[in-house]
MIDOSE-1310 file (N, C-alpha, C; in nm, 2 decimals, decimal comma, always signed):
residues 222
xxxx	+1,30/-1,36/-3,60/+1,22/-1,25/-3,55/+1,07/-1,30/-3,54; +1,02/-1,25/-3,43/+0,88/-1,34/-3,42/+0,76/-1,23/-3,49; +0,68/-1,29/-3,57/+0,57/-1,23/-3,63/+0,52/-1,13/-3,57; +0,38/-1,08/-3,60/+0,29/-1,01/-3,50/+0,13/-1,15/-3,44
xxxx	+0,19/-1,25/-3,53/+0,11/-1,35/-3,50/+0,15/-1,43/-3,43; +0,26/-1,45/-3,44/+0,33/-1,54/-3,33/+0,33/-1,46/-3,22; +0,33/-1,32/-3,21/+0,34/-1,33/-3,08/+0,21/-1,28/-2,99; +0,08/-1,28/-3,07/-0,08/-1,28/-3,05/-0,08/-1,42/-3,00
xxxx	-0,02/-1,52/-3,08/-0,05/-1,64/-3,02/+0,03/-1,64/-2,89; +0,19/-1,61/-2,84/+0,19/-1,68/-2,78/+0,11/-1,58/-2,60; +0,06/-1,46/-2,66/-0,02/-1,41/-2,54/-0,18/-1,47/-2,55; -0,20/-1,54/-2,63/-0,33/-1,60/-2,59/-0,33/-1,77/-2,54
xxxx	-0,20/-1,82/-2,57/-0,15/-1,93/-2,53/-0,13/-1,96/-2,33; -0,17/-2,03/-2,33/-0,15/-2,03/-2,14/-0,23/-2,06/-2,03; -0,27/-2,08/-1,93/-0,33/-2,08/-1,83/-0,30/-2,01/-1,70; -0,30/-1,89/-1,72/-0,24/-1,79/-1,64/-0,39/-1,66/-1,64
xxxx	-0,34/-1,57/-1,58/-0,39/-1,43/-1,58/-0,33/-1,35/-1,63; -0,38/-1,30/-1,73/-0,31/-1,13/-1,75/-0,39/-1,03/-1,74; -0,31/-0,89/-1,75/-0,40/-0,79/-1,74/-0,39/-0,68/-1,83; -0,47/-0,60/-1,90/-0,48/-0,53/-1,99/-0,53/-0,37/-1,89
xxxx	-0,44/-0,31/-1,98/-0,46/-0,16/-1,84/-0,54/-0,05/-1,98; -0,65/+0,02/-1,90/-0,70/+0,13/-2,00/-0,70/+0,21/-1,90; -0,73/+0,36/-1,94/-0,73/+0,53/-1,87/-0,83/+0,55/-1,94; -0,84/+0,69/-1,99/-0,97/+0,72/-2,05/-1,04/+0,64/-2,16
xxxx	-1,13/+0,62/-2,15/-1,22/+0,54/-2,25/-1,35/+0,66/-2,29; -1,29/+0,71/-2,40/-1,37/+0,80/-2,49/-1,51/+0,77/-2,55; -1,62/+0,81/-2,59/-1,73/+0,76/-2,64/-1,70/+0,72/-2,77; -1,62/+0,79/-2,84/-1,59/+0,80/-2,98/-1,53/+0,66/-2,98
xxxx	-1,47/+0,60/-2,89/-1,41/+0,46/-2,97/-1,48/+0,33/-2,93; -1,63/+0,36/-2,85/-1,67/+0,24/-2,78/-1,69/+0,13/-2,88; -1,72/+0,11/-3,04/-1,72/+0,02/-3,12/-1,59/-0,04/-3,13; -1,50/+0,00/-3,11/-1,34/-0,01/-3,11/-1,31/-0,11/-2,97
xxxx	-1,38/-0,06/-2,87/-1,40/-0,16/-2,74/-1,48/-0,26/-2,75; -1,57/-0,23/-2,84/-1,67/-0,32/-2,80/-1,63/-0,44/-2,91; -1,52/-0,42/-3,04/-1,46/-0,50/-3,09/-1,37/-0,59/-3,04; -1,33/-0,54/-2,93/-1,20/-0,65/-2,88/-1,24/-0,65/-2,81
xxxx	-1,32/-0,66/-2,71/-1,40/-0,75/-2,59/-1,44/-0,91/-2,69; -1,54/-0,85/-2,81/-1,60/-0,95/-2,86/-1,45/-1,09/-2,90; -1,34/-0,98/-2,95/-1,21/-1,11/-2,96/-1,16/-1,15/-2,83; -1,15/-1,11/-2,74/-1,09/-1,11/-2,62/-1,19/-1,20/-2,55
xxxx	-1,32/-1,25/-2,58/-1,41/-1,28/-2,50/-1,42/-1,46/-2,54; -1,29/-1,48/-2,67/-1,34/-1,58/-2,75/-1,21/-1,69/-2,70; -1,12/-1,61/-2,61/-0,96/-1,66/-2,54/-0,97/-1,63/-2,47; -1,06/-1,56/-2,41/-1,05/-1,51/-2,21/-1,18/-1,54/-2,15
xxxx	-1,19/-1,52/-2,02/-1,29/-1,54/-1,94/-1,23/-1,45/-1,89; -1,32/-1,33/-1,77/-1,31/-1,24/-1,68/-1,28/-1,30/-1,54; -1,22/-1,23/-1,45/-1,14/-1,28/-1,33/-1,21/-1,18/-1,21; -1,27/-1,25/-1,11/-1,31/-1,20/-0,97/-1,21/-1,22/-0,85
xxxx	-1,22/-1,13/-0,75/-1,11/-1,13/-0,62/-1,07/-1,25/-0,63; -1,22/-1,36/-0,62/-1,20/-1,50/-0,57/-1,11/-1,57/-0,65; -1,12/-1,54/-0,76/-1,03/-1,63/-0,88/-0,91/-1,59/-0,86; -0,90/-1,45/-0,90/-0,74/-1,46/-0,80/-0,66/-1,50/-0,69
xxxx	-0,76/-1,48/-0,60/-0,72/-1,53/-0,49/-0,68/-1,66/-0,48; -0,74/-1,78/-0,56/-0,74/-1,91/-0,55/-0,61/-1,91/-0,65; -0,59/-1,82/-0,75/-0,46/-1,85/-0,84/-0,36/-1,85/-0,78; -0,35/-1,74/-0,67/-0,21/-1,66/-0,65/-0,19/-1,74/-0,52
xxxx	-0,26/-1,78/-0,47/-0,29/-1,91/-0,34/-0,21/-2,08/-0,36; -0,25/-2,09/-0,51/-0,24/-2,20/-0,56/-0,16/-2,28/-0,64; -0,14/-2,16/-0,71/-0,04/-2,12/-0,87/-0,10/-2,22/-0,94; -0,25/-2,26/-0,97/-0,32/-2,31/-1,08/-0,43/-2,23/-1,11
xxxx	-0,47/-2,22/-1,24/-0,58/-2,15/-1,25/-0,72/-2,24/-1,33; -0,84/-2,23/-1,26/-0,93/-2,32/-1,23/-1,02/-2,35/-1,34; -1,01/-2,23/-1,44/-1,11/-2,24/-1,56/-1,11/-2,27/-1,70; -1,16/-2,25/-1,81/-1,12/-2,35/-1,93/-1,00/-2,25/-1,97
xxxx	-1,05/-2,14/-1,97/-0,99/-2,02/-2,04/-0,88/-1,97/-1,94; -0,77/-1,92/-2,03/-0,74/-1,78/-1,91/-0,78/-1,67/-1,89; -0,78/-1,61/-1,74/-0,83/-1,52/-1,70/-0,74/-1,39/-1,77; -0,81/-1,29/-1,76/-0,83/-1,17/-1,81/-0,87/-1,06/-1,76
xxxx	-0,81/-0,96/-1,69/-0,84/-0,85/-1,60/-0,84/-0,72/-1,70; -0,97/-0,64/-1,72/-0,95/-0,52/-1,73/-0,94/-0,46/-1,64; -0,77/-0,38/-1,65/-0,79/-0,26/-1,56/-0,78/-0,14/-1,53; -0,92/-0,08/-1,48/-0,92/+0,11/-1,55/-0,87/+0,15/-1,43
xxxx	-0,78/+0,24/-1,49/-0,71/+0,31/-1,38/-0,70/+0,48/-1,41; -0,73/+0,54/-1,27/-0,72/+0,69/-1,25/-0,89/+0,73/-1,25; -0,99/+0,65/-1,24/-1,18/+0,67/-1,17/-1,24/+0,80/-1,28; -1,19/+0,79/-1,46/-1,28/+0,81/-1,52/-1,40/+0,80/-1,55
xxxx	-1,47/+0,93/-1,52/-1,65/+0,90/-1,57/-1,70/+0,84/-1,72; -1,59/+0,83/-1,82/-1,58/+0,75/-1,94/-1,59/+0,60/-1,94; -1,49/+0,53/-1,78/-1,53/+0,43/-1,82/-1,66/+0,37/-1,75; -1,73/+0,43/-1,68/-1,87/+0,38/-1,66/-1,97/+0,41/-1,77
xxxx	-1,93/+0,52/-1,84/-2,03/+0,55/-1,94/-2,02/+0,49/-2,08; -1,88/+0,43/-2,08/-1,89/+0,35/-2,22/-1,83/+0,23/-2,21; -1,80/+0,14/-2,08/-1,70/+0,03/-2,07/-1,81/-0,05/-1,99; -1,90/+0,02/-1,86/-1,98/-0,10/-1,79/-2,08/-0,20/-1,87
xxxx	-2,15/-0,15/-1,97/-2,23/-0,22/-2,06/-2,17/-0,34/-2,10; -2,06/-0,33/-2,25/-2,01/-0,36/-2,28/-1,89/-0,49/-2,22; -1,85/-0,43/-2,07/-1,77/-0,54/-2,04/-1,86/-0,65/-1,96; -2,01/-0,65/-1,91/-2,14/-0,72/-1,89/-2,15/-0,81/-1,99
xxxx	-2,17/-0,73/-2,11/-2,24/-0,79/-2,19/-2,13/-0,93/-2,24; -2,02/-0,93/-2,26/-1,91/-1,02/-2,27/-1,85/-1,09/-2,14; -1,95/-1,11/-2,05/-1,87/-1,15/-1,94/-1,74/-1,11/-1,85; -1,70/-0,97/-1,86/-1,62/-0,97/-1,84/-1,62/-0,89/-1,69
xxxx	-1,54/-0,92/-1,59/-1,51/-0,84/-1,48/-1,41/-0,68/-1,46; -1,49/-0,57/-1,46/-1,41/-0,47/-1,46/-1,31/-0,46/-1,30; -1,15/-0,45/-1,32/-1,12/-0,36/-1,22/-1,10/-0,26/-1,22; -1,17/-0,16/-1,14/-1,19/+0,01/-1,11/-1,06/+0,01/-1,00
xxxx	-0,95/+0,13/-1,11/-0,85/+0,15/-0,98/-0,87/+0,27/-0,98; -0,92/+0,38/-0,85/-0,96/+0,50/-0,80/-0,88/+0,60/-0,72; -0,84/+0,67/-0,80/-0,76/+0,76/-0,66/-0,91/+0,84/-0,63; -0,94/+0,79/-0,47/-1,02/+0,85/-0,41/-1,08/+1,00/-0,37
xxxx	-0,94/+1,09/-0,38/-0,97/+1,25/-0,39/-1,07/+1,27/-0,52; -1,02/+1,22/-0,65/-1,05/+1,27/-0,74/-1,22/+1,26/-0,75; -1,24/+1,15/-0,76/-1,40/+1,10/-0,71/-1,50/+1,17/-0,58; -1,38/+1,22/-0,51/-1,44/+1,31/-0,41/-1,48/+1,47/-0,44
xxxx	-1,41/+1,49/-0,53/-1,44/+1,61/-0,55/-1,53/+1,67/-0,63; -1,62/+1,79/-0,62/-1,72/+1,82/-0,68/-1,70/+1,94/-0,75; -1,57/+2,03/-0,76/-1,56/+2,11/-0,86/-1,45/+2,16/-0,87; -1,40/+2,21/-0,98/-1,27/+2,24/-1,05/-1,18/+2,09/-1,01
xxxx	-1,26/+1,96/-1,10/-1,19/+1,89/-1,14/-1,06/+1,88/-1,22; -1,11/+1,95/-1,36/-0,98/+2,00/-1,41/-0,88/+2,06/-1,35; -0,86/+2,11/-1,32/-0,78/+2,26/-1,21/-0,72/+2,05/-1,17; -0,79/+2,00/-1,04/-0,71/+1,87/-1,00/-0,62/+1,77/-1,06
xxxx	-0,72/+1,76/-1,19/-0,61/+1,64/-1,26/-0,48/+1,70/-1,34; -0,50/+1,86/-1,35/-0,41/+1,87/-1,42/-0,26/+1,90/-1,30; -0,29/+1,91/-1,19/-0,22/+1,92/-1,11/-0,15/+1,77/-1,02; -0,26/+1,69/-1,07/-0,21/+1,56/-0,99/-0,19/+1,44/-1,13
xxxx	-0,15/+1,47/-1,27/-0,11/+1,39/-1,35/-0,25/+1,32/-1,43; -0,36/+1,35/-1,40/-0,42/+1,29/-1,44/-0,52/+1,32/-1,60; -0,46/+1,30/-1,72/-0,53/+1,33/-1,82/-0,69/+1,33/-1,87; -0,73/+1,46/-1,86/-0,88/+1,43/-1,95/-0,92/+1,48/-2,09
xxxx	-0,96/+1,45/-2,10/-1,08/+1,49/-2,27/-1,12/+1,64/-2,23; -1,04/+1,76/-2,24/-1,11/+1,85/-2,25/-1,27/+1,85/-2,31; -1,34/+1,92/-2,23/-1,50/+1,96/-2,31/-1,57/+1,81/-2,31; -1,49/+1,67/-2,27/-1,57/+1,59/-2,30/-1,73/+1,62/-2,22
xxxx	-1,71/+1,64/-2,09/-1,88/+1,66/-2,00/-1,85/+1,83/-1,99; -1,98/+1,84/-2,04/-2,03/+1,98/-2,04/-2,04/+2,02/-1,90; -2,06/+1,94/-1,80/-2,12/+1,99/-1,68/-1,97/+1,99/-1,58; -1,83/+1,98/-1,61/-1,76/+1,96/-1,59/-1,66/+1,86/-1,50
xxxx	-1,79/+1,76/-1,46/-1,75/+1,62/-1,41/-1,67/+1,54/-1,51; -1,57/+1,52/-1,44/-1,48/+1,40/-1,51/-1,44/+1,27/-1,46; -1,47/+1,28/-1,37/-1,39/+1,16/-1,21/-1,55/+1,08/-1,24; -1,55/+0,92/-1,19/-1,63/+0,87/-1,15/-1,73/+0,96/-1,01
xxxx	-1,84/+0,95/-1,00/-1,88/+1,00/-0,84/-1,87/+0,84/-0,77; -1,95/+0,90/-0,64/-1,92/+0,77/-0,54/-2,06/+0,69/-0,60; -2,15/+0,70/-0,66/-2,32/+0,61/-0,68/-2,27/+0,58/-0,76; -2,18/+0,59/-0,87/-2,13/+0,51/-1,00/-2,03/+0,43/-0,93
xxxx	-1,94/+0,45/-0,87/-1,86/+0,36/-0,79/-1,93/+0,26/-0,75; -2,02/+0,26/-0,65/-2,10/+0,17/-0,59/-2,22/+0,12/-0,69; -2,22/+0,13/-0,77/-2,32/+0,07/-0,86/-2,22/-0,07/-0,93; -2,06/+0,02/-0,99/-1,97/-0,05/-1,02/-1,92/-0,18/-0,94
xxxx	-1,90/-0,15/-0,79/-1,88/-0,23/-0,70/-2,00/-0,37/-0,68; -2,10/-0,35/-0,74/-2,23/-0,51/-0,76/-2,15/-0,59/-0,85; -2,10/-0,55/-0,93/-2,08/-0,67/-1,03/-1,92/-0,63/-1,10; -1,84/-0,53/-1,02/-1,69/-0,57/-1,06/-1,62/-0,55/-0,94
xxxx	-1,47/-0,48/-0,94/-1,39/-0,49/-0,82/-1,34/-0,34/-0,85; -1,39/-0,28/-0,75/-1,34/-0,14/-0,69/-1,16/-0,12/-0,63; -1,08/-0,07/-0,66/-0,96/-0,11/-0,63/-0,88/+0,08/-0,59; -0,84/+0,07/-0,51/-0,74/+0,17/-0,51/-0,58/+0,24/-0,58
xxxx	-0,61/+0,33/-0,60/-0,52/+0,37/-0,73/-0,43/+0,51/-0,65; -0,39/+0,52/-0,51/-0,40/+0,56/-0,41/-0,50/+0,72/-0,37; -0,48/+0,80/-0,29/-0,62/+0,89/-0,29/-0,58/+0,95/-0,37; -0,47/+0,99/-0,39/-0,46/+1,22/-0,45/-0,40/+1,16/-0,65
xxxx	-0,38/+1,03/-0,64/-0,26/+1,00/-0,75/-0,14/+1,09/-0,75; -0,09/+1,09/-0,62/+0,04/+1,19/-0,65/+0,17/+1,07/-0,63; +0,29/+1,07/-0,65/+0,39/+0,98/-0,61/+0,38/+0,98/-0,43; +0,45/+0,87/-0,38/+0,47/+0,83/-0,26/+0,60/+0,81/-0,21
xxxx	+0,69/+0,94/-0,15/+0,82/+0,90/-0,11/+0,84/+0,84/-0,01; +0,95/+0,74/-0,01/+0,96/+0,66/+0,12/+1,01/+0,73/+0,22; +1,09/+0,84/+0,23/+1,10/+0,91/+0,33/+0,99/+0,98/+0,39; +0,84/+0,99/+0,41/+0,74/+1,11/+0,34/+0,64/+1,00/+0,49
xxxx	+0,64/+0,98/+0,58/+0,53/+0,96/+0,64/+0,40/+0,97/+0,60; +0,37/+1,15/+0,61/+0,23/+1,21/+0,53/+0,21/+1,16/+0,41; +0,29/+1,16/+0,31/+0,27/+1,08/+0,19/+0,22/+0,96/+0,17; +0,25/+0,85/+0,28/+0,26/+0,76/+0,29/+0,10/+0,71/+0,35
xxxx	+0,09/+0,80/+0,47/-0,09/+0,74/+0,52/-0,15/+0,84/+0,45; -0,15/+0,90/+0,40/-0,25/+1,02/+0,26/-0,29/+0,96/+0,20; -0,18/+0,89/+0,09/-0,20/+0,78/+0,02/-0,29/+0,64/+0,01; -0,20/+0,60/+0,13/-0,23/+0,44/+0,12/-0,30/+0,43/+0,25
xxxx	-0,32/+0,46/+0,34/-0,43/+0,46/+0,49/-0,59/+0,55/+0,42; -0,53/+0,70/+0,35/-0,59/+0,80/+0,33/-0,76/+0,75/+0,23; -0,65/+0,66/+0,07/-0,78/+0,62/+0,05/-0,89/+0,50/+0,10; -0,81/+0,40/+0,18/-0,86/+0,30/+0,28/-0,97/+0,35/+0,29
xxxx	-1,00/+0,45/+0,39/-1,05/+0,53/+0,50/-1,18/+0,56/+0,40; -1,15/+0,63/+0,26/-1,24/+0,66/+0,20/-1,33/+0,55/+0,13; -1,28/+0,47/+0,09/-1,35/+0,32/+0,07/-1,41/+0,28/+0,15; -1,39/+0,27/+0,26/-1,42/+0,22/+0,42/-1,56/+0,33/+0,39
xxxx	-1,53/+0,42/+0,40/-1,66/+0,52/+0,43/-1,80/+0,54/+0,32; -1,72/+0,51/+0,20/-1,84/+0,55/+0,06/-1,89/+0,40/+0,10; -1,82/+0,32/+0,08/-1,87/+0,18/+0,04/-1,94/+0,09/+0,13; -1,86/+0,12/+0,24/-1,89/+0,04/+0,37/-1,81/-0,07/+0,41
xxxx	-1,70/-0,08/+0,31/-1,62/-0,18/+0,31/-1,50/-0,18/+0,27; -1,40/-0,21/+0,31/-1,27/-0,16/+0,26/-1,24/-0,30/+0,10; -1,18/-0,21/+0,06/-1,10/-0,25/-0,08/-0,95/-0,31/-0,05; -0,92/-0,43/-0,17/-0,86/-0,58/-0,14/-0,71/-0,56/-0,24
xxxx	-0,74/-0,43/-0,30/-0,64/-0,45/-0,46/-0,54/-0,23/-0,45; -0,45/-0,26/-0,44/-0,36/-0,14/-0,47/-0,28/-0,13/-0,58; -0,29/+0,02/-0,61/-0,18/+0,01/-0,72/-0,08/+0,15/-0,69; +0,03/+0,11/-0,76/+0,11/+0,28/-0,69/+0,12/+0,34/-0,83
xxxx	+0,12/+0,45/-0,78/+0,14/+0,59/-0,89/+0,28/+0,53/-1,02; +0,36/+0,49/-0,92/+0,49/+0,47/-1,00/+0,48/+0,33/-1,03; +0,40/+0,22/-1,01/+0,41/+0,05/-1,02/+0,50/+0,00/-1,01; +0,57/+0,08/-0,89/+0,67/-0,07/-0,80/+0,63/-0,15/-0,71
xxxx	+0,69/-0,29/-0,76/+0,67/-0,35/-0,70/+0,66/-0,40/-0,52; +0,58/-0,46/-0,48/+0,65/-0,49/-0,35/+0,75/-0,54/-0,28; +0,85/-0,50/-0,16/+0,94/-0,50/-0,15/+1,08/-0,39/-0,18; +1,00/-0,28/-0,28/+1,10/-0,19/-0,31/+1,11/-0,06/-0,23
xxxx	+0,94/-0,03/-0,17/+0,96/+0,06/-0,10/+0,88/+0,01/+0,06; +1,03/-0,01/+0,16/+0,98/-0,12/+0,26/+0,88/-0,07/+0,35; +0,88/+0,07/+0,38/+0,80/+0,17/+0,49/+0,66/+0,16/+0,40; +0,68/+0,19/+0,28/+0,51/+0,20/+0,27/+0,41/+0,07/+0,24
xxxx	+0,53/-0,09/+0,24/+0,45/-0,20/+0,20/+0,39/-0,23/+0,35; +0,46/-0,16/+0,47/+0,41/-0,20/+0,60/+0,25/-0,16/+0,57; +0,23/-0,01/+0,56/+0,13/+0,06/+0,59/+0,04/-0,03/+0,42; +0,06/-0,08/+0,38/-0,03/-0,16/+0,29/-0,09/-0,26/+0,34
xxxx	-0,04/-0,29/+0,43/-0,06/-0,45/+0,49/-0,14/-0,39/+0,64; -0,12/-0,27/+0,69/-0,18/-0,21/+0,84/-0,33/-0,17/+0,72; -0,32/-0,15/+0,62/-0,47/-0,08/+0,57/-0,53/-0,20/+0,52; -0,50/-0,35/+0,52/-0,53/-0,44/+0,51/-0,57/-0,45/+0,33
xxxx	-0,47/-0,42/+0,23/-0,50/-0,44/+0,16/-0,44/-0,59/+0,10; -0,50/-0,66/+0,05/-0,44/-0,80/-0,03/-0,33/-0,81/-0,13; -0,39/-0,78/-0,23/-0,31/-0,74/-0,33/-0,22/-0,61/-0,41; -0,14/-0,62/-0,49/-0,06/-0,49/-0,53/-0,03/-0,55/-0,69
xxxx	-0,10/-0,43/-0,74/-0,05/-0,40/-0,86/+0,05/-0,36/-0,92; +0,13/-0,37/-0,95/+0,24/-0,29/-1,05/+0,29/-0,30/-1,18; +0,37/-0,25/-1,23/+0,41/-0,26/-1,32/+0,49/-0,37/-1,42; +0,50/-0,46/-1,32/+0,58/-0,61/-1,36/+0,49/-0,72/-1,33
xxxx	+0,40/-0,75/-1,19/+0,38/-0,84/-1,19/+0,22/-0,81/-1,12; +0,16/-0,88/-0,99/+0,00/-0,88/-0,96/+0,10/-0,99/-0,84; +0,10/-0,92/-0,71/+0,14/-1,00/-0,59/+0,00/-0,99/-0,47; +0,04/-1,12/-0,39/-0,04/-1,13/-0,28/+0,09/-1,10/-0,18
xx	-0,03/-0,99/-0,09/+0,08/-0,94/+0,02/+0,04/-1,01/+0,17; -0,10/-1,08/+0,14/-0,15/-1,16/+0,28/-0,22/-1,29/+0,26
């Protein structure tokens, strides 16, 4: 039976990329974050488009360390307020995955997330914002990787057309528009892989996205 050290070593052991996934990032535990960045920072280096790109292009990875993806998913106003500092200050590159409605919207957030799966900190903001807005997004987008998390966070059936460009065209469009630039990185509600659902990997590849997140692995789709 392998330790809990044996098996810390053999995930710090390698020259590869992994990735570490967070959701809400509470104020109450930022010493707790800001503890394992400082360990994480001592076996990892942070990973940009480009570095991936050149991994998943190459199948070598270019730097002393291996790379190391944080990545926040579901466009928490938590993790700008307690993760951007912090993952700076250690070098590290944040990926922001955003379902784009949520971030769009300006009231009865709650009423949304509770209807589209997405957990919050009751009472955590008094003013009842919980979603990232779009100027924290684009503040985020200088110095990490804005990524889509599709718009509404609702599932995507492959029978479902509407589902299908809602989702994956839908938040494009919104990226395209806040930012000025479309986004390179997708992830699906459910993290299957590509290839499993054939109709909507087309419309991934028509919204020009690069990459796909899921639940097993980190693919290039172009």
């Amino acid at each position: 039976m392998n330790t809990l050290t044996d098996l810390q070593q053999k995930f710090l052991k390698g020259s590869y990329v992994r990735s570490i996934n967070y959701h809400n990032t509470p104020v109450v535990r930022v010493r707790e974050y800001e503890k394992q960045l400082a360990f994480y920072s001592q076996y990892f280096c942070g990973v940009s488009e480009e570095d991936l790109a050149l991994f998943l292009t190459t199948g070598r990875w270019h730097k002393d360390k291996p790379g190391l993806i944080h990545a926040f998913y579901n466009g928490y106003r938590n993790n700008y307020d307690v993760m951007k500092a912090p993952l700076e200050n250690y070098g590290f590159i944040g990926w922001f995955f955003i379902p784009t409605a949520f971030a769009s919207l300006k009231q009865k957030q709650l009423e949304f997330a509770e209807k589209h799966t997405i957990r919050v900190i009751a009472n955590e903001y008094t003013d009842g914002r919980y979603a990232l807005n779009w100027q924290e997004i684009k503040e985020l987008d200088k110095k990490h990787v804005i990524a889509s998390h599709t718009k509404t966070h609702s599932p995507i059936a492959e029978d479902s057309v509407v589902d299908i460009e809602r989702e994956i065209l839908g938040s494009q469009t919104d990226f395209a528009h806040y930012l000025g630039h479309k986004v390179s990185s997708f992830a699906w509600l459910s993290g299957s892989p590509y290839g499993v659902q054939k109709k909507a990997d087309r419309y991934l590849l028509e919204a020009g996205y690069q990459y796909l997140f899921s639940n097993f692995k980190i693919q290039k789709l172009a």
